[in-house]
TORKOL-4160 file (C-alpha; in steps of 0.2 Angstrom, whole numbers, padded with zeros to 4 digits, m for minus):
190
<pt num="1" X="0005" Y="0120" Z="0036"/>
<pt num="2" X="m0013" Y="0126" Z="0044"/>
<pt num="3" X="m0024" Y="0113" Z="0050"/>
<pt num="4" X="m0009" Y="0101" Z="0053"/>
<pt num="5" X="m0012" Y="0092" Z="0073"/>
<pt num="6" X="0000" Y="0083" Z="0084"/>
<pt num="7" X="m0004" Y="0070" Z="0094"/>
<pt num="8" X="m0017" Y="0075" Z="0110"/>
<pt num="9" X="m0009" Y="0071" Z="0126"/>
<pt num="10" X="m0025" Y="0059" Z="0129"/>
<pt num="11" X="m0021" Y="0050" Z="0116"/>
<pt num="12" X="m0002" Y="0047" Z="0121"/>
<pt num="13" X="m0010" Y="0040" Z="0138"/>
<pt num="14" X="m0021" Y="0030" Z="0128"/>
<pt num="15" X="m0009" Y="0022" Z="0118"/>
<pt num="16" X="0004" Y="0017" Z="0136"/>
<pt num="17" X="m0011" Y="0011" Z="0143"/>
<pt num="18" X="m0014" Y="m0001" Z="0129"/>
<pt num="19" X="0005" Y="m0003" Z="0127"/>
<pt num="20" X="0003" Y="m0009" Z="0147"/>
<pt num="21" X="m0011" Y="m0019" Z="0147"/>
<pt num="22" X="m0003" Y="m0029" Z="0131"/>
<pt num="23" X="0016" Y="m0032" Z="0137"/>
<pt num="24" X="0008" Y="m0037" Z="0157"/>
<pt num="25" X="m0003" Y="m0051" Z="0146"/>
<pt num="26" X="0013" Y="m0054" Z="0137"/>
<pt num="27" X="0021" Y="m0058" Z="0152"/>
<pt num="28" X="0008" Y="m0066" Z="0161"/>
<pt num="29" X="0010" Y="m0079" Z="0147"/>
<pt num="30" X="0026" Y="m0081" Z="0146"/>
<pt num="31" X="0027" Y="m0086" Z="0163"/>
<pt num="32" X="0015" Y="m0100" Z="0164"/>
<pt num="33" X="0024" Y="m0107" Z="0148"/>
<pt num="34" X="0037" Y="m0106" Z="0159"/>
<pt num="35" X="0030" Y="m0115" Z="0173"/>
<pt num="36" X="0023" Y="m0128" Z="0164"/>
<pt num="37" X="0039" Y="m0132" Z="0152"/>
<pt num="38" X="0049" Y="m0131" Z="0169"/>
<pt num="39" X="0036" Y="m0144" Z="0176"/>
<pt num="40" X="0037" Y="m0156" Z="0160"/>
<pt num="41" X="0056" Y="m0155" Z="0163"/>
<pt num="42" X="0056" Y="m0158" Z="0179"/>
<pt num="43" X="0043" Y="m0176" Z="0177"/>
<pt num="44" X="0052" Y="m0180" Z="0162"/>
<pt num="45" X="0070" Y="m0179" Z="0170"/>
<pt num="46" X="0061" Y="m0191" Z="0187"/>
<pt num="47" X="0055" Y="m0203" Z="0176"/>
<pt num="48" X="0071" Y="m0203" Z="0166"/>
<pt num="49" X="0078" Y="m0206" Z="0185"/>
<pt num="50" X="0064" Y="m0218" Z="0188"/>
<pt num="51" X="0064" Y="m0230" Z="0175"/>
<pt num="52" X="0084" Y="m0232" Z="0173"/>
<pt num="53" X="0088" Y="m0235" Z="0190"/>
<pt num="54" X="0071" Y="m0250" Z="0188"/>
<pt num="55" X="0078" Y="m0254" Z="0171"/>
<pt num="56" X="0094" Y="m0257" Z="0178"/>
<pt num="57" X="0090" Y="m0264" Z="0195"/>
<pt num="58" X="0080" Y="m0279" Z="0183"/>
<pt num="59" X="0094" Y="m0281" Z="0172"/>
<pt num="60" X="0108" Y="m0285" Z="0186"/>
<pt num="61" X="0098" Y="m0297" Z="0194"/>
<pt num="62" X="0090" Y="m0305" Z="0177"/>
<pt num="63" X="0102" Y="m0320" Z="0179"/>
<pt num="64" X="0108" Y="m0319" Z="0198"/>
<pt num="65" X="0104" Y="m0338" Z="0208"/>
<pt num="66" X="0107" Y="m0330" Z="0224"/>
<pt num="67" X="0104" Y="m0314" Z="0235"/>
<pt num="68" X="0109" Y="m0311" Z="0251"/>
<pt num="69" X="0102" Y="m0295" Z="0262"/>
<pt num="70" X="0118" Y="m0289" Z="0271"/>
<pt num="71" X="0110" Y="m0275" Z="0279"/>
<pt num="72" X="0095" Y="m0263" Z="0277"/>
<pt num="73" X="0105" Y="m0254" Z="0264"/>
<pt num="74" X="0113" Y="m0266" Z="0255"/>
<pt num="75" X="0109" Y="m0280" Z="0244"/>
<pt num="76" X="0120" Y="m0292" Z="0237"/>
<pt num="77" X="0119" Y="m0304" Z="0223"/>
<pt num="78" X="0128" Y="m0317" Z="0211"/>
<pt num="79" X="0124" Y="m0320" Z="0195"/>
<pt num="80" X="0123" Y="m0337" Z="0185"/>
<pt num="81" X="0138" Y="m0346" Z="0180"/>
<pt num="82" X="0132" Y="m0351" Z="0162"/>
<pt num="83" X="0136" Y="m0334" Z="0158"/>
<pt num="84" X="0152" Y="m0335" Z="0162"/>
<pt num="85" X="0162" Y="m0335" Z="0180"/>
<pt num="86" X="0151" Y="m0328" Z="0192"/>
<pt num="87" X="0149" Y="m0311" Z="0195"/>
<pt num="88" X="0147" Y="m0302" Z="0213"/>
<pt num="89" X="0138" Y="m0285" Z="0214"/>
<pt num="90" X="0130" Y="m0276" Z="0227"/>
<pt num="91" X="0117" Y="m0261" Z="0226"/>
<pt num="92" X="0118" Y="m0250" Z="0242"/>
<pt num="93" X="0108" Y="m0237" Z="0249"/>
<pt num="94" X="0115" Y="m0221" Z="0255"/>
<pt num="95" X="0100" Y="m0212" Z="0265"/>
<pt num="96" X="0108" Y="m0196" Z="0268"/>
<pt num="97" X="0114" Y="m0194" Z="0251"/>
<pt num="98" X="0096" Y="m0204" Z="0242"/>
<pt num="99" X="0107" Y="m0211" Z="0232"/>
<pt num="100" X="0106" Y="m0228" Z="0227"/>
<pt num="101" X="0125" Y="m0235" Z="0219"/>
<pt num="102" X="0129" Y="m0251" Z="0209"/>
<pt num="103" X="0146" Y="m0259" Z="0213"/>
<pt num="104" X="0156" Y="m0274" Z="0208"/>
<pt num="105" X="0163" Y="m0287" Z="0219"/>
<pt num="106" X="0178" Y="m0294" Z="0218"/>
<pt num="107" X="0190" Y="m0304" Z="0228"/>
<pt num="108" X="0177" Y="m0316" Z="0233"/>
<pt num="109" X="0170" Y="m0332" Z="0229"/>
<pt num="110" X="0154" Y="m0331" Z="0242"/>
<pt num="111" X="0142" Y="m0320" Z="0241"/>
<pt num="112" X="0140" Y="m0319" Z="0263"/>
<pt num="113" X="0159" Y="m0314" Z="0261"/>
<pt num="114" X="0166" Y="m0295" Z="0260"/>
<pt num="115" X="0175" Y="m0295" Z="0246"/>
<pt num="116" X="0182" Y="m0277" Z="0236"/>
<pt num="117" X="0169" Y="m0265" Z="0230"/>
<pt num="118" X="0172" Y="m0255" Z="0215"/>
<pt num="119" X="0160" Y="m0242" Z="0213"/>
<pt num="120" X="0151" Y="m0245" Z="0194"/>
<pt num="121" X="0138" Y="m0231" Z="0195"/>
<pt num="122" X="0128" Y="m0220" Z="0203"/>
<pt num="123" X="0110" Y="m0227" Z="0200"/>
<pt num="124" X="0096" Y="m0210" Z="0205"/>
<pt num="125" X="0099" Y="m0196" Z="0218"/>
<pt num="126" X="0082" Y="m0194" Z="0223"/>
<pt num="127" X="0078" Y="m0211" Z="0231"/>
<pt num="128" X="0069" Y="m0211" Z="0248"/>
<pt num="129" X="0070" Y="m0231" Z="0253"/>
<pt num="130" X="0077" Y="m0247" Z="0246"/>
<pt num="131" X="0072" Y="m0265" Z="0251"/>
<pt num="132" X="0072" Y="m0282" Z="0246"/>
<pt num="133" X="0056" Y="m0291" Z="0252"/>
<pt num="134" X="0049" Y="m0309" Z="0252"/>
<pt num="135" X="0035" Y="m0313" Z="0238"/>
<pt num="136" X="0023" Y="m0307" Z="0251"/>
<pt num="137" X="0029" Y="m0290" Z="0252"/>
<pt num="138" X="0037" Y="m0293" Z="0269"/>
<pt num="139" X="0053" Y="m0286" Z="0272"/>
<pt num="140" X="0067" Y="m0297" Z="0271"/>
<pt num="141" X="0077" Y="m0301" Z="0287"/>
<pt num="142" X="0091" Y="m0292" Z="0291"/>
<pt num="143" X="0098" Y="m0300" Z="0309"/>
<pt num="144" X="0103" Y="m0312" Z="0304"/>
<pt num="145" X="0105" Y="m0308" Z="0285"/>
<pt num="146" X="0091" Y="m0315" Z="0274"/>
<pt num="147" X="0100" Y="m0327" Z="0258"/>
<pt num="148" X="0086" Y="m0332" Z="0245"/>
<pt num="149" X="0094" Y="m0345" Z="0229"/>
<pt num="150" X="0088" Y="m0354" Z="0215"/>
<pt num="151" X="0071" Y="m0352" Z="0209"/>
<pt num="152" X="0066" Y="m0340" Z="0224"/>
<pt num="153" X="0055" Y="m0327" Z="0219"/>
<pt num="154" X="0058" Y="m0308" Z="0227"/>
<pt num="155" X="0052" Y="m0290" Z="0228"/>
<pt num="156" X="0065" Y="m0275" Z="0225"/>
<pt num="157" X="0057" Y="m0260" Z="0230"/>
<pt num="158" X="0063" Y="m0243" Z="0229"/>
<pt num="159" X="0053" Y="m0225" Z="0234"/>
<pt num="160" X="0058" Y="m0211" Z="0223"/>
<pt num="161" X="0056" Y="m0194" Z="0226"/>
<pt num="162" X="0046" Y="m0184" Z="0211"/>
<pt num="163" X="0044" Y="m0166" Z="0210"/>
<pt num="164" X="0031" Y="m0155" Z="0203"/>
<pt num="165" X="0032" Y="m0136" Z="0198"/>
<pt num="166" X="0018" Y="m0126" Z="0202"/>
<pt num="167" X="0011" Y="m0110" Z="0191"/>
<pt num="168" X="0019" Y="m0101" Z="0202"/>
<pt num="169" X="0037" Y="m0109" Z="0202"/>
<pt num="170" X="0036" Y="m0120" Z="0220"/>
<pt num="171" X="0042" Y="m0136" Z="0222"/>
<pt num="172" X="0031" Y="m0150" Z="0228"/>
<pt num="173" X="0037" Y="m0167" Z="0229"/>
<pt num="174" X="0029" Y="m0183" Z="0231"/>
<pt num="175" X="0034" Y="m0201" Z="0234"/>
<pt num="176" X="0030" Y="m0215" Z="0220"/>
<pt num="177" X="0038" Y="m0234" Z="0226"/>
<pt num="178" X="0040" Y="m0245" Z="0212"/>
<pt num="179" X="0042" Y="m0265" Z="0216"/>
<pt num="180" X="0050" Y="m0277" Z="0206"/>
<pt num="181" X="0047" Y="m0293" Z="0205"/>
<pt num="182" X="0063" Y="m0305" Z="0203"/>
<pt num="183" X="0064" Y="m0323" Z="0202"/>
<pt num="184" X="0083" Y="m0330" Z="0204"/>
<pt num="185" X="0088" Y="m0343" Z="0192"/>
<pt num="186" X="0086" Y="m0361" Z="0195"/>
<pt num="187" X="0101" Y="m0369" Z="0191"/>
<pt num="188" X="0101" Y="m0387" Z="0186"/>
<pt num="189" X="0109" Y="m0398" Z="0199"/>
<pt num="190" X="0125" Y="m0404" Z="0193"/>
């Protein structure tokens, strides 16, 4: 077996540092399509957030004829008799929490009156302020509570927290308010 060669130790050096230089690429890579997949989660899981808390918020109040701010944090409403006995809600604000909650009221027939509140669900965790303004984007009075019926047209607007993932895994959040734009029923008088 004359003439046979092994492998020189140059070119075993050769061949790791290649080997190296490849797998650090590799991983290189495979961490930014980390970063960005995490990122698209995160934006996809706050718009989720976003627009069901809007969608629903819209959708409570679609056939309410009156409103009736009874604090900074809570907003309560009734909806229209036609589709069948009136209903009481309330959505309420939890600050420390950032949670904005949908609850059923029951055991009263006036909506300035505290009746019992069944919690009916949590709406987004990541809300940063709730309020219920005037047409012209003024808040709405607290002291002494603000009541708006038939016809009246109002603002709901809610700051959401958002966060983005950076390339190199922090979290940076930023604040998007969405407002909408509610008109109570206008019952025909009776």
């Amino acid at each position: 077996m004359k003439g046979e060669r092994g492998i020189t130790l140059l070119e075993v050096l050769a061949a790791v540092t290649i080997m190296a230089m490849v797998t650090g690429v590799a991983i290189m890579l495979f961490s930014s399509v980390m970063a960005l997949w995490n990122n698209s989660a995160q934006k996809q899981a706050d718009s989720f957030h976003t627009n069901f808390t809007m969608n629903t918020i819209s959708r409570e109040l679609a056939d309410a004829t009156e409103i009736y701010v009874a604090s900074a944090n809570e907003l309560r409403y009734k909806t229209s008799p036609y589709a069948g006995a009136p209903r009481y809600g309330a959505f309420i604000y939890s600050a420390s929490g950032h949670t904005l909650t949908l609850y059923d009221i029951t055991g009263t027939s006036n909506i300035q009156a505290t009746g019992t509140y069944a919690k009916r669900m949590t709406l987004a965790d990541n809300v940063q302020s709730f309020a219920a303004k005037n047409a012209g984007g003024t808040a709405l009075s607290t002291s002494p509570p603000a009541y708006l019926n038939h016809g009246e047209l109002f603002i709901v607007s809610v700051t959401f927290e958002n966060a983005t993932i950076t390339a190199n895994g922090q979290k940076v959040t930023t604040n998007q308010t969405i407002d909408a734009k509610i008109k109570l029923l206008l019952l025909p008088a009776s």
